[in-house]
C-alpha positions as CSV (number, residue, x, y, z in Angstrom):
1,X,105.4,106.7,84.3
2,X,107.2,104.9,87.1
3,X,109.9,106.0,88.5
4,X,113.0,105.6,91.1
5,X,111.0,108.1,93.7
6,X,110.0,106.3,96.9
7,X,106.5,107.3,97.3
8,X,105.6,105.4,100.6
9,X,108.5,103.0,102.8
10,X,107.8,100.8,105.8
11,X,111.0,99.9,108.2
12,X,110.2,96.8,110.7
13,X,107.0,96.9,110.5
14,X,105.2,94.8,113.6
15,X,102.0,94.4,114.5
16,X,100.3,92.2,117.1
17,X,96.6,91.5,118.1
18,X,96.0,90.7,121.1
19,X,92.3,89.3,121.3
20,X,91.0,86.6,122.1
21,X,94.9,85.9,122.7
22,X,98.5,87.5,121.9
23,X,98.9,86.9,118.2
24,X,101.7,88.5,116.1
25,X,100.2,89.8,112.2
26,X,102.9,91.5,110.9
27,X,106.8,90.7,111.8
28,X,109.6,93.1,110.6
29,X,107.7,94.1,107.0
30,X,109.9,96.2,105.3
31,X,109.5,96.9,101.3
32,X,109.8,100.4,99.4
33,X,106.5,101.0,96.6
34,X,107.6,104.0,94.0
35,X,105.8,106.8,92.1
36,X,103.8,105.0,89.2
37,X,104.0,101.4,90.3
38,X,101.4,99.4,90.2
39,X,101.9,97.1,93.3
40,X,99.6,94.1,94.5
41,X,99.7,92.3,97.8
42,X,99.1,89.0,98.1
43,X,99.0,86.0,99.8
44,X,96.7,83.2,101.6
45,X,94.0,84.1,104.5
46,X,95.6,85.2,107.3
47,X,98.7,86.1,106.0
48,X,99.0,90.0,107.1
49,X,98.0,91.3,103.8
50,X,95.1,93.0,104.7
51,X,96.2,93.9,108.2
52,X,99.6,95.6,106.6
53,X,97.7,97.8,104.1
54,X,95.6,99.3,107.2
55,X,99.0,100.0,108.6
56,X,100.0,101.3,105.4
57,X,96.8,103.8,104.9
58,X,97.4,105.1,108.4
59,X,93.9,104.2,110.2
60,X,95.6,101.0,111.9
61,X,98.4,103.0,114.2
62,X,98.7,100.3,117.1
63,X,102.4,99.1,115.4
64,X,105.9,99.0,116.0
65,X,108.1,100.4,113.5
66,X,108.2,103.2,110.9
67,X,106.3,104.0,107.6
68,X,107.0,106.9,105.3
69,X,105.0,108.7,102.8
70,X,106.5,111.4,100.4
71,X,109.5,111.0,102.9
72,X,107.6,112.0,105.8
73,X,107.7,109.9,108.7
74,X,103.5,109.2,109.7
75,X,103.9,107.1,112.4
76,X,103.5,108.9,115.6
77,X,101.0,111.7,114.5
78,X,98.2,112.8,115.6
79,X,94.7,111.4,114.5
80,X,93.7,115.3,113.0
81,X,97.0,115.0,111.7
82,X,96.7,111.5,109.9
83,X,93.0,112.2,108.7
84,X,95.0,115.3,106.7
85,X,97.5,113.4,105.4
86,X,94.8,110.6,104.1
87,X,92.7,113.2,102.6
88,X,96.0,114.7,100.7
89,X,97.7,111.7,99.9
90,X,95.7,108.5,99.8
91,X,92.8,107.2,97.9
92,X,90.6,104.0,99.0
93,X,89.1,101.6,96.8
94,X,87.6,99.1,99.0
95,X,85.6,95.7,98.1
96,X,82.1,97.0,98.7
97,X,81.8,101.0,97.0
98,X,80.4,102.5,100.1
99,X,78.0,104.7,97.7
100,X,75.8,107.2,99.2
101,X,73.0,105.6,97.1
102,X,70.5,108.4,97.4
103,X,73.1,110.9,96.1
104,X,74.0,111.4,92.6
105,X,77.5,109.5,91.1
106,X,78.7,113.2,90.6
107,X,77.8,114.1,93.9
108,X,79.9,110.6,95.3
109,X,82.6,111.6,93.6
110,X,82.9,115.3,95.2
111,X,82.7,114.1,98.6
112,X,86.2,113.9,99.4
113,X,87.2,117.0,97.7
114,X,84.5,119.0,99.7
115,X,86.2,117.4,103.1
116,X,89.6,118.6,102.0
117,X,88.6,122.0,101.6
118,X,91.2,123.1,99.2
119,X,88.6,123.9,96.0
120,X,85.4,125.8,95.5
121,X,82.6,124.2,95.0
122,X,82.6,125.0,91.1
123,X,86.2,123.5,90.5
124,X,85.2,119.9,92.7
125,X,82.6,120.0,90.2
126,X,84.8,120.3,87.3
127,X,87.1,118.1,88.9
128,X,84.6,115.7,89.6
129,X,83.5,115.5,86.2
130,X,86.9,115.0,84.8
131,X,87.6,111.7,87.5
132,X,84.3,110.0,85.6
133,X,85.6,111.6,82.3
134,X,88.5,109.4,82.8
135,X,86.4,106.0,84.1
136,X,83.9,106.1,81.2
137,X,81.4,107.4,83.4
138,X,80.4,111.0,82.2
139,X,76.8,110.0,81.0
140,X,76.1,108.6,84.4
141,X,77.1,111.6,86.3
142,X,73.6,112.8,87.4
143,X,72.0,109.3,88.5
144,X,71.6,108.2,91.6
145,X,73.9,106.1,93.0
146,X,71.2,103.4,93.3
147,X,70.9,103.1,89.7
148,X,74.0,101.7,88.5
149,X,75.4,98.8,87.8
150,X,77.4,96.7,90.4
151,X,80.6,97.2,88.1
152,X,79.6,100.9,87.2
153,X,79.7,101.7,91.1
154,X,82.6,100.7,91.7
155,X,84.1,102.7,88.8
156,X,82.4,105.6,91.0
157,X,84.1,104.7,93.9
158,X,87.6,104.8,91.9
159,X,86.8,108.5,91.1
160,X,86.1,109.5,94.2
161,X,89.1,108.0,95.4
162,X,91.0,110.3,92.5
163,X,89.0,112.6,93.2
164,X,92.1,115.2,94.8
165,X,95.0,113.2,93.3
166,X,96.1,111.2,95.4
167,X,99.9,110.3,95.5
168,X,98.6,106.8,96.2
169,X,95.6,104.7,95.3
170,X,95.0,101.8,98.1
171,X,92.8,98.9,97.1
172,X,91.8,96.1,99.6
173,X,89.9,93.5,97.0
174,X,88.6,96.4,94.7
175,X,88.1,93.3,92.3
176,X,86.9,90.9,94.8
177,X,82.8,91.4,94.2
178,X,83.3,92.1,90.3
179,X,83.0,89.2,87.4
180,X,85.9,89.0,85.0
181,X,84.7,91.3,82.5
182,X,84.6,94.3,85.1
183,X,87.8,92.7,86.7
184,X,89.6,93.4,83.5
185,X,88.2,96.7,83.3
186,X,89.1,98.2,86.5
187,X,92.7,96.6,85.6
188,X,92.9,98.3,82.9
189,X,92.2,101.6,84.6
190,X,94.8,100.9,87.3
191,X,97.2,100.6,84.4
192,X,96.2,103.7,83.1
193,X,96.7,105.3,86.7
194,X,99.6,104.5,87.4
195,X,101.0,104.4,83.8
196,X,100.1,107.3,82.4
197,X,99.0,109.8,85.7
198,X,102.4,108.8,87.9
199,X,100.0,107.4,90.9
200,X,101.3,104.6,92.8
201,X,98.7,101.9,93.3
202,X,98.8,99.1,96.4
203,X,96.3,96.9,96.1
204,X,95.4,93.4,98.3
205,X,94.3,90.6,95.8
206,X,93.1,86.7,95.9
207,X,93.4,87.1,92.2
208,X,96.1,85.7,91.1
209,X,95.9,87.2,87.5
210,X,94.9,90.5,88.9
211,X,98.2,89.7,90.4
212,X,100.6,88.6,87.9
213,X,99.4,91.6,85.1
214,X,100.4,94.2,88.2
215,X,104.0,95.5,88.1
216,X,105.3,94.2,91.0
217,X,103.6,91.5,93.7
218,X,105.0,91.3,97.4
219,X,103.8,88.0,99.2
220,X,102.9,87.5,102.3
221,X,102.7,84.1,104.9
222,X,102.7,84.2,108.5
223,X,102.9,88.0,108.7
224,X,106.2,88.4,107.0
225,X,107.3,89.0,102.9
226,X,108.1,85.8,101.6
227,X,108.5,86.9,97.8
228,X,108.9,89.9,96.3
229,X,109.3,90.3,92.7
230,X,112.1,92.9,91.3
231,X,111.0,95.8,90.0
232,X,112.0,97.1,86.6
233,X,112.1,100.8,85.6
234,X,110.7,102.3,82.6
């Protein structure tokens, strides 16, 4: 289901660090990521890819330049006004699931949903079940947390990234603890998420076959886009 909509846009994008000394990270990124694309990140240590999808998810604001998500301009708001647009528009899959482990999957999954405030309790519930539904996960929805496999969690912390639809799905390694059978898995469902459901996925990778199966890959060396493959519409 991708499409020619621009879902999120950078414009000359810098960033610098400035401990222990001056250091620019990021220098002039610029790159468009549409409505159903499947997009990876990658490039060696070092190279910005990490530091550009903080940028990119709006918790990293210390930047020069412009991003744009839905075709509103983000940089420049305020933090309240951020933390609404992340919980509207953005979804994290991280490397490590950040499970509350004493709280059911189901319960894991809701947690964002209850933050945003826009359904009852009854409906996050519903939805909540639907998001494991979707990640194979239905019969796991009362255990703890704790219980579950490693691959299984992180499954759980897919859905509660879905968990209010995000327009985009941001990944920093979501493969990088898993072995390659629940690599492929949560490849799989990435497919299906931005295939079939219209959500854009960004993702930072080491794996380079993580990498190639994605739609498009932009890579990164010294803080600026050395390659970027075309994109091709459905």
């Amino acid at each position: 289901m991708k499409s020619n909509n621009i879902v999120l846009k950078t414009e000359g994008l810098i960033k610098y660090f400035y401990e222990p000394v001056k250091f620019q990270a990021l220098q002039s990124v610029a790159f468009e990521a549409y409505e159903g694309e499947f997009l990876t990140l990658v490039g060696k240590s070092g190279s910005g890819k990490s530091t550009l999808l903080y940028c990119l998810s709006t918790m990293d604001t210390a930047y020069e330049g412009d991003i744009f998500i839905k075709g509103e301009k983000v940089t420049g708001k305020k933090t309240d006004e951020l933390a609404a647009i992340r919980n509207e528009h953005i979804g994290f899959v991280f490397q490590f699931h950040y499970l509350l482990p004493e709280f059911s999957c189901l319960k894991n999954v809701m947690v964002p949903a209850r933050r945003l405030g826009k359904y009852s309790y009854g409906e996050i519930e519903e939805r909540a079940y639907e998001k494991l539904k979707i990640l194979g996960l239905q019969d796991q929805a009362l255990k703890p947390a704790s219980k579950l496999s490693g691959g299984q969690q992180q499954r759980v912390a897919i859905a509660r990234a879905l968990i209010n639809d995000p327009a985009i799905l941001m990944g920093d390694e979501p493969t990088g603890n898993l072995d390659s059978k629940n690599t492929a898995i949560v490849y799989d469902i990435f497919k299906e998420i931005s295939h079939d459901f219209g959500q854009t996925i960004i993702a930072v990778t080491h794996d380079n076959d993580f990498a190639k199966a994605s739609d498009r890959t932009i890579e990164l060396a010294d803080g600026k886009i050395i390659n970027q493959n075309k994109k091709d519409f459905e």
